[in-house]
C-alpha positions as CSV (number, residue, x, y, z in Angstrom):
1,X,-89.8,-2.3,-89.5
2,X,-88.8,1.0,-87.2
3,X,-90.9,-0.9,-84.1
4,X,-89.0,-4.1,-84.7
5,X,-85.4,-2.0,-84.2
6,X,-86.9,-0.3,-81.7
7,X,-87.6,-3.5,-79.8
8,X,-84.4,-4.9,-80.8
9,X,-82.8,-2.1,-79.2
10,X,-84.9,-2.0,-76.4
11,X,-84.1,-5.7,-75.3
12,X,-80.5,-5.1,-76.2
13,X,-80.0,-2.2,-73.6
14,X,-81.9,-4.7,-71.1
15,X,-79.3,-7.1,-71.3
16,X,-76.6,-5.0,-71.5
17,X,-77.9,-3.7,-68.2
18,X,-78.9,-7.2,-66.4
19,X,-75.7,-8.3,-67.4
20,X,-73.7,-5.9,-65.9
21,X,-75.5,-5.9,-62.4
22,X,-75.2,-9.7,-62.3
23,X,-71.4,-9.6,-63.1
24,X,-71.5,-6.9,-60.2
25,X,-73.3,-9.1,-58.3
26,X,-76.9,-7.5,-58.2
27,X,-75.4,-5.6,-55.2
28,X,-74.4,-2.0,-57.0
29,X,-70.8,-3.6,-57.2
30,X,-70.3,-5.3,-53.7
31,X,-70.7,-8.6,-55.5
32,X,-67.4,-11.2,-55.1
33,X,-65.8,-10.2,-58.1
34,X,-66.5,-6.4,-57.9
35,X,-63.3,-4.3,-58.1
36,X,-64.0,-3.3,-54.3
37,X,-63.9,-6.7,-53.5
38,X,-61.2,-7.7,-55.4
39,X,-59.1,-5.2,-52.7
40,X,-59.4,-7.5,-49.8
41,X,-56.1,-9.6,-49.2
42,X,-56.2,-12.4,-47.4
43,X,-52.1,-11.9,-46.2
44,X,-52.8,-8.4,-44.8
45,X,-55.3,-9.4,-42.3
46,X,-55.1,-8.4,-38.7
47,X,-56.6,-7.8,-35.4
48,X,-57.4,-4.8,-34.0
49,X,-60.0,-3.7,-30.7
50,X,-61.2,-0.4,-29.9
51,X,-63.8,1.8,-29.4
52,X,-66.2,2.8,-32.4
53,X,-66.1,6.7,-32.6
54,X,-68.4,7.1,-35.6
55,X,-71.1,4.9,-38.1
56,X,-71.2,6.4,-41.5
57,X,-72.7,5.6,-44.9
58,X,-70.7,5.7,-47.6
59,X,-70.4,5.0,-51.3
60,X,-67.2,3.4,-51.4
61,X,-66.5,3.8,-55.3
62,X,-68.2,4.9,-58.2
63,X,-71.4,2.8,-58.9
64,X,-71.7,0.9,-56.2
65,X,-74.8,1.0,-53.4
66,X,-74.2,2.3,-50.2
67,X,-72.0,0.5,-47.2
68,X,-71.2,0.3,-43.7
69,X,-68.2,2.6,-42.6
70,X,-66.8,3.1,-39.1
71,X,-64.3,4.9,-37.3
72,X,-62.8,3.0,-35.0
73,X,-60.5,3.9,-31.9
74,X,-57.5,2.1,-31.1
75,X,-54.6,2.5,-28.4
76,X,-52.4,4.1,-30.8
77,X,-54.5,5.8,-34.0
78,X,-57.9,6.3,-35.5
79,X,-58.6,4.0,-38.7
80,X,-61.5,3.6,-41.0
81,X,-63.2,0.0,-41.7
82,X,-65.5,-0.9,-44.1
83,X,-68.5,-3.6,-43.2
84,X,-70.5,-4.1,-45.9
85,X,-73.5,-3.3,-48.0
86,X,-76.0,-1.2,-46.0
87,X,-79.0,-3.4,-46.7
88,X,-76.9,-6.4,-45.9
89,X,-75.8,-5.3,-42.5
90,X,-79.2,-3.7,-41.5
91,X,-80.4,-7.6,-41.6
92,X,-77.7,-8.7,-38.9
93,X,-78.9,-9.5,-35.2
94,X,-75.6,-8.0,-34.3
95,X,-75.8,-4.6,-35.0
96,X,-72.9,-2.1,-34.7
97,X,-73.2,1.3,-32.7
98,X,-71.2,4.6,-31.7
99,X,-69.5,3.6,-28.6
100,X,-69.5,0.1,-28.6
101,X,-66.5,-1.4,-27.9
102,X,-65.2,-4.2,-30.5
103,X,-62.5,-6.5,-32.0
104,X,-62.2,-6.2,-35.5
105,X,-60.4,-8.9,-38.0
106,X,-59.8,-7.5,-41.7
107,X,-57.5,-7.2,-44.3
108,X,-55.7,-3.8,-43.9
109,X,-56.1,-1.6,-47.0
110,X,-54.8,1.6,-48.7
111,X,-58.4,3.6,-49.7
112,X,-58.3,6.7,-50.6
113,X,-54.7,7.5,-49.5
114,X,-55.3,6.4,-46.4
115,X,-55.1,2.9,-44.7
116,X,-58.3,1.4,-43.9
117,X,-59.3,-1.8,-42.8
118,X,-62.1,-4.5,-44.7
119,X,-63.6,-6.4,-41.3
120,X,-64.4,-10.1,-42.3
121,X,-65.6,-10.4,-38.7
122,X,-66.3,-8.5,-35.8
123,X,-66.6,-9.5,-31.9
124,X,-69.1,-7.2,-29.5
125,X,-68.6,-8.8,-26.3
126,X,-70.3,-12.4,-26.9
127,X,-71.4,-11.7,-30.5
128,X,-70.0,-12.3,-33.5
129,X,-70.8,-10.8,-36.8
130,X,-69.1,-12.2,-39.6
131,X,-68.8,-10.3,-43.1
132,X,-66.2,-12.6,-44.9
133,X,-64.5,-16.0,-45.2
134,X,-61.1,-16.6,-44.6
135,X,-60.2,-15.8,-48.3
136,X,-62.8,-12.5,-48.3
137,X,-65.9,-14.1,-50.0
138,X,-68.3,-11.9,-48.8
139,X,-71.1,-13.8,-46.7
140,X,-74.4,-11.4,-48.6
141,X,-73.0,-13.2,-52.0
142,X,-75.9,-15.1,-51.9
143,X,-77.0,-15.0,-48.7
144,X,-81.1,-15.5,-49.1
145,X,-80.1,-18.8,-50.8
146,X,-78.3,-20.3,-47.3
């Protein structure tokens, strides 16, 4: 009787835990309904070019996988944007450097008491990398299944 509960248990914590990471889209929370995800608005979107100053990884909130961060130098300030999941973006042909110069198009963000921008796409002189539709869907939501 004990091994049957602790079976029971066992394959009760397993599904607690699968179902969780699929709700969070397998991706440590970058999934399309993640909360982090949830934070990209489709009427603050903009434009912005400069030059990249720094390429960070960050763990942009608690439970999530790491992601994409860069500084990015305009004409008048400084201001953070956030790609996307590391393992995502590591599998781009357009890859993202200190120095580069770029256009960015993202939804402009408060994080961390500071305003930030989420890139849906980004321009490096003839390439494009795109990160999210129009409405934010993130393009690794099933991406190995395109």
């Amino acid at each position: 009787m004990k091994k049957v509960l602790l079976c029971v248990a066992v394959i009760l914590i397993t599904a607690t835990f699968f179902t969780n990471a699929f709700a969070q889209g397998m991706g440590g929370g970058w999934g399309r309904n993640a909360e982090y995800q949830r934070m990209y608005d489709p009427d603050t979107v903009e434009t912005l070019s400069g030059v990249v100053v720094k390429v960070a990884y960050i763990t942009p909130m608690r439970g999530m996988g790491q992601g994409v961060h860069l500084q990015l130098k305009t004409d008048d300030d400084t201001i953070s944007v956030h790609l996307g999941p590391k393992w995502y973006l590591e599998n781009q042909d357009v890859q993202i450097r200190k120095g580069d110069q770029i256009t960015v198009k993202g939804s402009r963000i408060t994080f961390n008491e500071k305003p930030a921008l989420i890139a849906a796409e980004i321009e490096k002189g003839d390439e494009i990398l795109t990160l999210r539709d129009e409405n934010g869907f993130p393009m690794w939501a099933g991406w190995r299944r395109r």
